[in-house]
MILO-734982 format. One record per residue (C-alpha): z negated, y negated, x negated; residue number from 0; residue in one letter. Coordinates in nm, 4 decimals. Each point is the difference from the previous one (the first is absolute). Example, Ala and Ser with C-alpha at 12.3 -4.5 7.8 and 13.67 -1.06 7.14 Angstrom:
BEGIN
+----------+----------+----------+-----+---------+
|        z |        y |        x | num | residuo |
+----------+----------+----------+-----+---------+
|  -0.7800 |   0.4500 |  -1.2300 |   0 |       a |
|   0.0660 |  -0.3440 |  -0.1370 |   1 |       s |
+----------+----------+----------+-----+---------+
end
This chain:
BEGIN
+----------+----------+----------+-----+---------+
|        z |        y |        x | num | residuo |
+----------+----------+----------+-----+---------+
|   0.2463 |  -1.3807 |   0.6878 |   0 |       x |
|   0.3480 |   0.1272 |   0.0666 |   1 |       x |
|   0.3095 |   0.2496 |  -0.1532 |   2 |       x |
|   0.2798 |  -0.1784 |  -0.0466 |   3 |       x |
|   0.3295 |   0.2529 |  -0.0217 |   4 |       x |
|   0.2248 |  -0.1266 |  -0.2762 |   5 |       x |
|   0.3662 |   0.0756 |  -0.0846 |   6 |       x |
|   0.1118 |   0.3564 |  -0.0199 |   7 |       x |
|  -0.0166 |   0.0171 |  -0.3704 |   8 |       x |
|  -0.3678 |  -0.1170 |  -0.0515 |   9 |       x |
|  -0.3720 |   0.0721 |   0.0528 |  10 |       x |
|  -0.1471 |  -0.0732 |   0.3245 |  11 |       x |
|  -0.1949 |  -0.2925 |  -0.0229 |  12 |       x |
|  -0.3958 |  -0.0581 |   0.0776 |  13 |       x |
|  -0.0695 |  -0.3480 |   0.1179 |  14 |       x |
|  -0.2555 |  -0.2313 |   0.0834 |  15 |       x |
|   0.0459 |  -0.2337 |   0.3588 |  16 |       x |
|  -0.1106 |  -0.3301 |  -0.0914 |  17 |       x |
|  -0.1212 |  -0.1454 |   0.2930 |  18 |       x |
|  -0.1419 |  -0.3737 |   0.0915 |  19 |       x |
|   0.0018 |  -0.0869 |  -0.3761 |  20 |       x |
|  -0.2082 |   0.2984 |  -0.0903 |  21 |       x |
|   0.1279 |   0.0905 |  -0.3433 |  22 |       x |
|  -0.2663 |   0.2681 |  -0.0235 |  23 |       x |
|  -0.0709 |   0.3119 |   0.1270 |  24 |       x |
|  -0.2998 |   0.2504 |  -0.1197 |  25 |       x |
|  -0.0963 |   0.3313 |   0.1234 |  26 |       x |
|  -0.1631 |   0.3305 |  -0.0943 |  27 |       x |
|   0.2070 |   0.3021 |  -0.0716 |  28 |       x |
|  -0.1670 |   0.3481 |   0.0900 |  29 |       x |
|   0.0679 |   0.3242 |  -0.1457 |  30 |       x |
|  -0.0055 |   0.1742 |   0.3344 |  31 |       x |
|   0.3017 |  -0.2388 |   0.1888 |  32 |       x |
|   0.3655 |   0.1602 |   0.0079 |  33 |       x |
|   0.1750 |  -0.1273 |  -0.2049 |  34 |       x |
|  -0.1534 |  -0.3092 |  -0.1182 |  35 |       x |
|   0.2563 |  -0.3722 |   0.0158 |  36 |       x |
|   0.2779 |   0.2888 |   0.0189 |  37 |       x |
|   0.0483 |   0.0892 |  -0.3413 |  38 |       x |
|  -0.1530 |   0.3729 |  -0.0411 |  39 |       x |
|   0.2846 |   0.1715 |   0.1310 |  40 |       x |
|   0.2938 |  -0.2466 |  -0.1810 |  41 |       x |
|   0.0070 |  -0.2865 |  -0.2523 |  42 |       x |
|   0.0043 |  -0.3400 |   0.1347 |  43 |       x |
|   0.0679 |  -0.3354 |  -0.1124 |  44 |       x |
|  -0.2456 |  -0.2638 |   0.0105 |  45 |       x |
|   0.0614 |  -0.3509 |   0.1189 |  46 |       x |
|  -0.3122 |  -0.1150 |  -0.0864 |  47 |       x |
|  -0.2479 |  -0.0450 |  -0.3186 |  48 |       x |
|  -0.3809 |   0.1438 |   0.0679 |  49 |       x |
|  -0.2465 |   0.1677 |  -0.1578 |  50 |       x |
|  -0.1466 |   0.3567 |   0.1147 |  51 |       x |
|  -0.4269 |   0.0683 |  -0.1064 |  52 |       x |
|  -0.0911 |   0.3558 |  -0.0088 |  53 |       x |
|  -0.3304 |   0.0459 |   0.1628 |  54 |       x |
|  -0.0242 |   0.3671 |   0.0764 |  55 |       x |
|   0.1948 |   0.3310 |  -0.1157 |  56 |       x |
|   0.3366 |  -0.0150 |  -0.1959 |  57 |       x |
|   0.3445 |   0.0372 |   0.0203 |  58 |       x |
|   0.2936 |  -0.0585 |  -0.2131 |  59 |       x |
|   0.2134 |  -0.2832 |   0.0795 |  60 |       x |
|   0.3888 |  -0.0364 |  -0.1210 |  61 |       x |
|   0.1028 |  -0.3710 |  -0.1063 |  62 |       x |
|   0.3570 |  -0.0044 |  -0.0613 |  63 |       x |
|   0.0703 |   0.3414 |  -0.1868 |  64 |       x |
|  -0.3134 |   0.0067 |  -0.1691 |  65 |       x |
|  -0.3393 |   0.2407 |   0.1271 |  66 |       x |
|  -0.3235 |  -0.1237 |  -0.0437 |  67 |       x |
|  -0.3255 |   0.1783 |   0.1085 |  68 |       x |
|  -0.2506 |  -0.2000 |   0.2229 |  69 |       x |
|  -0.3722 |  -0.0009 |   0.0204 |  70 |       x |
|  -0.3188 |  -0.1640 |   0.1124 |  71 |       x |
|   0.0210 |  -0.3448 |  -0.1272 |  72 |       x |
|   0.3403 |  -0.0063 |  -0.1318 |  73 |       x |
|   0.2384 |  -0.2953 |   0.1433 |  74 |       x |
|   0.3828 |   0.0132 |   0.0068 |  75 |       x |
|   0.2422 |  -0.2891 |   0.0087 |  76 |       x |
|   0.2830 |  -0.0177 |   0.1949 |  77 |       x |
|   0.2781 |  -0.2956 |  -0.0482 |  78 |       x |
|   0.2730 |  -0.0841 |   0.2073 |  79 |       x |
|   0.3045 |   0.2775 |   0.0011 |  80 |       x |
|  -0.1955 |   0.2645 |  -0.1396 |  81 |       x |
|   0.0981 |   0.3389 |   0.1589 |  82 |       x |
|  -0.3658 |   0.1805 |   0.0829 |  83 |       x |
|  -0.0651 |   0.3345 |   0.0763 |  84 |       x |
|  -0.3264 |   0.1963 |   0.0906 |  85 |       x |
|   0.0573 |   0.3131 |  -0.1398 |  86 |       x |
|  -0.3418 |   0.1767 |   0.0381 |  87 |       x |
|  -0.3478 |  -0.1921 |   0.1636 |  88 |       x |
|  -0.3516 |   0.1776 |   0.0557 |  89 |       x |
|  -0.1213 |   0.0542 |   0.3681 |  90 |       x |
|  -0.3124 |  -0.2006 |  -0.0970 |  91 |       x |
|   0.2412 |  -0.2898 |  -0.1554 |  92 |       x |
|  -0.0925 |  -0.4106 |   0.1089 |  93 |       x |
|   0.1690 |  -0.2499 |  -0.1591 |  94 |       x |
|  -0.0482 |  -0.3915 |   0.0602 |  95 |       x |
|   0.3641 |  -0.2109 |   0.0168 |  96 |       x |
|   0.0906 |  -0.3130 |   0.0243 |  97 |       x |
|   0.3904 |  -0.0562 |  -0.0190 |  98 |       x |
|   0.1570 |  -0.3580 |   0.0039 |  99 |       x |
|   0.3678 |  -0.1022 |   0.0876 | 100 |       x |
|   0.2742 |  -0.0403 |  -0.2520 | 101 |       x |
|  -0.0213 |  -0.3894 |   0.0968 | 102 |       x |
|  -0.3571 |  -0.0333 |  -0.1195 | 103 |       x |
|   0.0621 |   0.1019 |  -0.3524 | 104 |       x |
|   0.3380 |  -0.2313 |   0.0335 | 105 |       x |
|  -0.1868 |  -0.2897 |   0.0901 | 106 |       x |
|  -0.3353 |   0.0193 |  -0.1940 | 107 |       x |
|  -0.0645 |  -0.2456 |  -0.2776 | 108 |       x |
|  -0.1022 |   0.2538 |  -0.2494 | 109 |       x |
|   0.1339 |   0.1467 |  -0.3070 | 110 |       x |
|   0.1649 |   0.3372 |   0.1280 | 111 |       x |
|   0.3746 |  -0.0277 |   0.0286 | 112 |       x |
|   0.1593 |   0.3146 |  -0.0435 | 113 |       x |
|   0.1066 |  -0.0440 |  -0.3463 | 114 |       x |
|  -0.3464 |  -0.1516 |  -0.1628 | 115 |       x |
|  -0.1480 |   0.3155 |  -0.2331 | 116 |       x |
|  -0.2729 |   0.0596 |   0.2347 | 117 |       x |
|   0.1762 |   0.0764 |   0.3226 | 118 |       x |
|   0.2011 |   0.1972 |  -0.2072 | 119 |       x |
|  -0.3080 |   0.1777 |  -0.1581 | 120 |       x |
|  -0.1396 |   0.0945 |   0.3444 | 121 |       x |
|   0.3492 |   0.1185 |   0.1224 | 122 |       x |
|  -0.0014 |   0.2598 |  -0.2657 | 123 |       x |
|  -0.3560 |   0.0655 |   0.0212 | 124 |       x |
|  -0.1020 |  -0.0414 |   0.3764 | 125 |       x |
|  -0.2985 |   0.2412 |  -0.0076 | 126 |       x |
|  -0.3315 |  -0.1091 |  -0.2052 | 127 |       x |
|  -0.3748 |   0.1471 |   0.0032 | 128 |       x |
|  -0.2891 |  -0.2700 |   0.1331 | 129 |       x |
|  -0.3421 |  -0.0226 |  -0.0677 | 130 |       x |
|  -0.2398 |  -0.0320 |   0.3126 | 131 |       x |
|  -0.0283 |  -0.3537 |  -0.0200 | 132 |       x |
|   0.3320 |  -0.0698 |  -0.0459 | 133 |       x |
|   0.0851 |   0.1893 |   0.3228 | 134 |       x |
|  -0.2509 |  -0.1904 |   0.2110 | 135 |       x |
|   0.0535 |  -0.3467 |  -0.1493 | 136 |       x |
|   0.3772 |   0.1021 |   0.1185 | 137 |       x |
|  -0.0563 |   0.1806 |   0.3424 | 138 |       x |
|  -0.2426 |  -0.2895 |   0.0653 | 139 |       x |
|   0.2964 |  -0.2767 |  -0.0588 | 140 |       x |
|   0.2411 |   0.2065 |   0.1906 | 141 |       x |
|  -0.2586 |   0.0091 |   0.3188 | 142 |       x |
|  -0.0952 |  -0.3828 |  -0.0041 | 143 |       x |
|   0.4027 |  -0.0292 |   0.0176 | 144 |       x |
|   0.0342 |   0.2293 |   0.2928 | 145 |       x |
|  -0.2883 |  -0.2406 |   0.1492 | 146 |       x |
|   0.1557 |  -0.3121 |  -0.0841 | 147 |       x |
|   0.3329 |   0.0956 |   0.1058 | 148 |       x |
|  -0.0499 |   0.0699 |   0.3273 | 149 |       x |
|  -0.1462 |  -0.3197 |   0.1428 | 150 |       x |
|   0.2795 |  -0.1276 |   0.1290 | 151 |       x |
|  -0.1570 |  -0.2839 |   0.1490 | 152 |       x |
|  -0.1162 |  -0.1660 |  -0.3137 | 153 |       x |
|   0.2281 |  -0.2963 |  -0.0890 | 154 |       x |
|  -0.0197 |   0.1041 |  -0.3912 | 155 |       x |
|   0.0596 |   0.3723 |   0.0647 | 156 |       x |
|   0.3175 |   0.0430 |  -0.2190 | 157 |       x |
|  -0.1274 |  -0.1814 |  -0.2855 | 158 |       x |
|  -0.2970 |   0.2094 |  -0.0326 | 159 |       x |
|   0.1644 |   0.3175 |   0.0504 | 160 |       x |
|   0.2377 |  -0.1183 |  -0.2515 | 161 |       x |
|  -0.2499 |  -0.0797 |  -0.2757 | 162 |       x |
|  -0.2017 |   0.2651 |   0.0673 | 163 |       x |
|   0.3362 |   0.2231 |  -0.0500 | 164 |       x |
|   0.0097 |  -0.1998 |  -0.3179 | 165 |       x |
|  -0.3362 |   0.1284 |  -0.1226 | 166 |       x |
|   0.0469 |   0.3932 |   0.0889 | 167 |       x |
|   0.3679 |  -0.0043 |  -0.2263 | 168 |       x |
|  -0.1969 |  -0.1859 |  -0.2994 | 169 |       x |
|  -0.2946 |   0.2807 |   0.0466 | 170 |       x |
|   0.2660 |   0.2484 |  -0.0174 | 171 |       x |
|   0.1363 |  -0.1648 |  -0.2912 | 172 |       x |
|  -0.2912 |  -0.0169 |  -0.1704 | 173 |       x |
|  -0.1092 |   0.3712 |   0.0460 | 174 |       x |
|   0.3428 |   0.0705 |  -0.1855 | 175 |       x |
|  -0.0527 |  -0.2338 |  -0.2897 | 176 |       x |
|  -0.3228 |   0.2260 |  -0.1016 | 177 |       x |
|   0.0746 |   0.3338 |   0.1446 | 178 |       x |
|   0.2342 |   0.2912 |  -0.1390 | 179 |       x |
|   0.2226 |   0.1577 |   0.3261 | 180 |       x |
|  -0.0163 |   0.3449 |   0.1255 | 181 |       x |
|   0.2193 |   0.2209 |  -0.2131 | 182 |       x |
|   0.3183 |   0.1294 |   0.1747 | 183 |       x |
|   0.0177 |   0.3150 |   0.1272 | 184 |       x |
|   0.3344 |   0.2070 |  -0.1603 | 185 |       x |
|   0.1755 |   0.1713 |   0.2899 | 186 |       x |
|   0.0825 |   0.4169 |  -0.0306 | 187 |       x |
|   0.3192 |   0.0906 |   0.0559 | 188 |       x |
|  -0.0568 |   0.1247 |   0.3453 | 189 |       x |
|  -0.1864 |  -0.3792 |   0.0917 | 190 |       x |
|   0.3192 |  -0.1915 |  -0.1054 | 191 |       x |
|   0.2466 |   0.2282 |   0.2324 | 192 |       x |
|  -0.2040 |  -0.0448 |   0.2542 | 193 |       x |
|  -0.0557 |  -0.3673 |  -0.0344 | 194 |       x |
|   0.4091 |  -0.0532 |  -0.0410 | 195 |       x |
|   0.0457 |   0.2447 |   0.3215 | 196 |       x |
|  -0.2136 |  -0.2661 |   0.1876 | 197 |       x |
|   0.1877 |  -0.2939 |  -0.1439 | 198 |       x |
|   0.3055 |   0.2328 |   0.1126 | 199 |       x |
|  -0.1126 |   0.0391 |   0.3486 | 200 |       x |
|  -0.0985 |  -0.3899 |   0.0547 | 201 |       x |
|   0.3490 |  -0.0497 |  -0.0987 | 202 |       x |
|   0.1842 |   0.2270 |   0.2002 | 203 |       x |
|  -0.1378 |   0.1559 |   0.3092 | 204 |       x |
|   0.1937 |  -0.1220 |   0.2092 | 205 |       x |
|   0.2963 |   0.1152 |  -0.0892 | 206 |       x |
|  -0.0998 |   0.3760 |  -0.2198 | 207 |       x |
|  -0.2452 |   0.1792 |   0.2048 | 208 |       x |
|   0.0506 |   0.2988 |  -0.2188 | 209 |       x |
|  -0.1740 |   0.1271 |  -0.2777 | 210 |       x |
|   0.3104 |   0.1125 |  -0.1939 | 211 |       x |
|   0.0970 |  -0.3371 |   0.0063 | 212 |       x |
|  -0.3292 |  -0.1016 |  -0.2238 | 213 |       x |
|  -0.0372 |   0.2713 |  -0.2162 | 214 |       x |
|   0.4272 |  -0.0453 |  -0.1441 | 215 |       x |
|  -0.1410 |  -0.3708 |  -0.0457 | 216 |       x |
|  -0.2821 |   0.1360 |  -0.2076 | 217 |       x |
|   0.1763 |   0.2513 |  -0.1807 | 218 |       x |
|  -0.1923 |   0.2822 |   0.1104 | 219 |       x |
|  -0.0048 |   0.2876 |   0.2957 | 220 |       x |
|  -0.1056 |  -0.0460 |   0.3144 | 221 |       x |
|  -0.2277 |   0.2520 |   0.0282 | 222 |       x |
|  -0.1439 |  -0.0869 |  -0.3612 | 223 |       x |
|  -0.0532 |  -0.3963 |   0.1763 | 224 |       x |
|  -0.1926 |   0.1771 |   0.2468 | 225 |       x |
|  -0.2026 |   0.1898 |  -0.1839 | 226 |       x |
|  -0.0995 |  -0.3992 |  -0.1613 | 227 |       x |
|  -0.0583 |  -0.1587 |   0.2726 | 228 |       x |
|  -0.2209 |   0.3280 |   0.1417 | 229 |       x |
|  -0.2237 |  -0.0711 |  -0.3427 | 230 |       x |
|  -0.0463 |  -0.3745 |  -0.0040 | 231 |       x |
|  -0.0058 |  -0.0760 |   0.3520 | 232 |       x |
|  -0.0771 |   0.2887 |   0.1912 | 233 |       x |
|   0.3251 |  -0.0430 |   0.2288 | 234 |       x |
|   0.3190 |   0.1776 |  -0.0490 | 235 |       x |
|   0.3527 |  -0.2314 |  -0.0802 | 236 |       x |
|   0.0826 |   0.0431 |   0.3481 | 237 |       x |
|  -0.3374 |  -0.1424 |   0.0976 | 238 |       x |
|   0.0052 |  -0.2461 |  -0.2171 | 239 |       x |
|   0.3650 |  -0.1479 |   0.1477 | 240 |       x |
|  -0.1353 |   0.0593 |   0.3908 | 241 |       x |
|  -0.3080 |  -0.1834 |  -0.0855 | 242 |       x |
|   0.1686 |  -0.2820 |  -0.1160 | 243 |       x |
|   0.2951 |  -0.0246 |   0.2821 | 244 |       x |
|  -0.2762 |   0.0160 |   0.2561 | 245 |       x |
|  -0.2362 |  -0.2143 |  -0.1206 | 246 |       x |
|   0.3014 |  -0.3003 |   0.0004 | 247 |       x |
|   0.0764 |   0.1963 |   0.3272 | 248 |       x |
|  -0.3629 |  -0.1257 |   0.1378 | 249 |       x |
|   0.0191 |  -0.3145 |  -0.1196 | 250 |       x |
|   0.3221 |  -0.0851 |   0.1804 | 251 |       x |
|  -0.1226 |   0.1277 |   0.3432 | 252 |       x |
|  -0.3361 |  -0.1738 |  -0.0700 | 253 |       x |
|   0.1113 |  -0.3567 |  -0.1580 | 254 |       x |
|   0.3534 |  -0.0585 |   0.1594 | 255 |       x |
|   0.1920 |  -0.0232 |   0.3257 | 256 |       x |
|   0.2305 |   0.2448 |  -0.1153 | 257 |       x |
|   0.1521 |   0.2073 |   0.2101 | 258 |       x |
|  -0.0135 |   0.4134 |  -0.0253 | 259 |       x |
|   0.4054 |  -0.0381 |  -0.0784 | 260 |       x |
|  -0.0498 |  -0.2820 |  -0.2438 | 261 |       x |
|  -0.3029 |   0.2048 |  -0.1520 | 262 |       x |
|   0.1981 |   0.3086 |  -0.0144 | 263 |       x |
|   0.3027 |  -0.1946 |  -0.2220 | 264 |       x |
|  -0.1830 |  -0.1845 |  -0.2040 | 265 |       x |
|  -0.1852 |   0.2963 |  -0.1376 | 266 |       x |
|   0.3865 |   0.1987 |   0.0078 | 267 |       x |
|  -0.0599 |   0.2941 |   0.2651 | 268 |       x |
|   0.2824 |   0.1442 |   0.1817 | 269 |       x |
|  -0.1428 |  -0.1411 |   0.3142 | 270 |       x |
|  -0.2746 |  -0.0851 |   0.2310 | 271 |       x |
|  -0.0623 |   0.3511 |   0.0612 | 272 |       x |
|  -0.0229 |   0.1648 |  -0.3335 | 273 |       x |
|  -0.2341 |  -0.2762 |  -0.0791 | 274 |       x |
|  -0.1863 |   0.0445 |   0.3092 | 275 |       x |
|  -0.0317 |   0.3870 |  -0.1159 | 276 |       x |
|  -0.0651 |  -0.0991 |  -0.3777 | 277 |       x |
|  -0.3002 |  -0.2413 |   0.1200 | 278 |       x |
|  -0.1885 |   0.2375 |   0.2460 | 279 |       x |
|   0.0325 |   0.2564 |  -0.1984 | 280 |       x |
|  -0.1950 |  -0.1517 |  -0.2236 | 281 |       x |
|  -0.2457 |  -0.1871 |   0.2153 | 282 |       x |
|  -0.0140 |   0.1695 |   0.3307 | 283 |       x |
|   0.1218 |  -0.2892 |   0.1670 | 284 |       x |
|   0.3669 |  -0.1512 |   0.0816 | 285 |       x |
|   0.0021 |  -0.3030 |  -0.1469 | 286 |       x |
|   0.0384 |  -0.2069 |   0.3318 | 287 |       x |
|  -0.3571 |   0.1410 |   0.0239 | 288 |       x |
|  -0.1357 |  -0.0961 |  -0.3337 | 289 |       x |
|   0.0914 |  -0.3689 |   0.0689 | 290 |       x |
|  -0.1440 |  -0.0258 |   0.3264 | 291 |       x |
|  -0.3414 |   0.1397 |  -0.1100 | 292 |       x |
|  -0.0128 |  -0.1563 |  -0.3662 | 293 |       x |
|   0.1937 |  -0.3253 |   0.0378 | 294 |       x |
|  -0.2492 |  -0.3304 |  -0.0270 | 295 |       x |
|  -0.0721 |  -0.1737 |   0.3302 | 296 |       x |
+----------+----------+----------+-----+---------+
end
């Protein structure tokens, strides 16, 4: 599982590695991680199609620019290019997830391209309601491919994965054919600035650091932007910009050979030193330090 940066004018993108043929990869999401697959804090796009189970606690999940409102055995849908966002989750939250790579759904013999009525059915409704056995029969198909998949001695591997890929997406199909989808969630006012001042801030951090910069984009005052952000997210603007610089900030020292100079340009500081300053002001440490103690061995 990796972030992908983009171009300057789009999301950040959430990927999935695929590895030694693996098309699959399945996990459980908990309420108490940081920022769970990176999309909390910011939207993200997603090069991938999977499906998320709630199990435990809520949460309300953004799926392009629509809010829906997650709970225990509810399942959303997510298709390739859909811009996700985690606005709120429960401490107490588990989800099971199973996500598949774009060349999957490409290749698979099955009738879901993206202009058949029901892909486009669960693109505008990704979030439906299950009963309990409709969640086990489910969890229980996703788990034997997660078994399957990984023996990567067996001569046949791939074509069982495959087929048993095959016979989650037609489960998921036909929940949809009998179910009605979660209703969508209409945003306040206050939820849709503060949704556009992320898009905002994926966009342009690197080059507007300030939050007068955002709020003329929105229309609005600075201080009134604040005052949002304060109420949705509990962070001021100002937060809300750091967080972002320094979490791309971390991954750069973390997932590249960059250089501290190289580092410092690409995310437009004056120099080495202001972003040395910036970065342990924040963390404590320079960010010489940061790598050497957090970089993989």
């Amino acid at each position: 599982m990796k972030q992908a940066t983009s171009g300057q004018h789009t999301f950040k993108r959430l990927s999935f590695n695929k590895e030694d043929n693996i098309h699959f990869e399945s996990f459980v999401l908990k309420g108490s991680e940081n920022d769970m697959l990176g999309v909390e804090q910011f939207p993200r796009v997603v090069d991938a199609a999977g499906l998320c189970i709630c199990l435990e606690g809520k949460g309300e999940v953004v799926i392009g620019a629509q809010s829906y409102q997650m709970k225990k055995g509810d399942m959303s849908v997510i298709l390739p290019n859909d811009i996700l966002f985690i606005n709120k989750i429960s401490p107490d939250f588990r989800g099971y997830t199973l996500a598949c790579t774009p060349d999957f759904l490409s290749n698979a013999e099955i009738p879901i391209p993206s202009r058949t009525p029901i892909y486009l059915f669960i693109k505008d409704n990704p979030c439906v309601s299950l009963e309990k056995n409709e969640q086990d029969n489910l969890v229980k198909l996703c788990e034997f491919l997660d078994e399957y998949d990984s023996r990567k001695d067996h001569p046949c591997r791939e074509e069982i994965s495959r087929n048993l890929g095959y016979a989650i997406i037609y489960e998921v199909i036909g929940i949809y054919k009998k179910k009605q989808p979660l209703r969508q969630q209409p945003y306040s006012r206050k939820q849709a600035l503060y949704f556009e001042f992320a898009q905002l801030i994926t966009k342009h951090y690197k080059e507007q650091k300030d939050i007068e910069f955002y709020a003329e984009q929105l229309c609005i005052t600075s201080r009134y932007l604040s005052v949002v952000c304060k109420e949705i997210s509990g962070t001021t603007a100002k937060e809300c910009i750091d967080l972002h610089i320094m979490v791309n900030a971390r991954i750069l020292l973390t997932t590249t050979t960059m250089t501290i100079l190289q580092i410092s340009d690409e995310l437009n500081f004056a120099n080495p030193s202001f972003f040395t300053q910036y970065f342990k002001k924040r963390t404590g440490v320079t960010p010489k330090k940061y790598r050497n103690v957090n970089r993989p061995t």
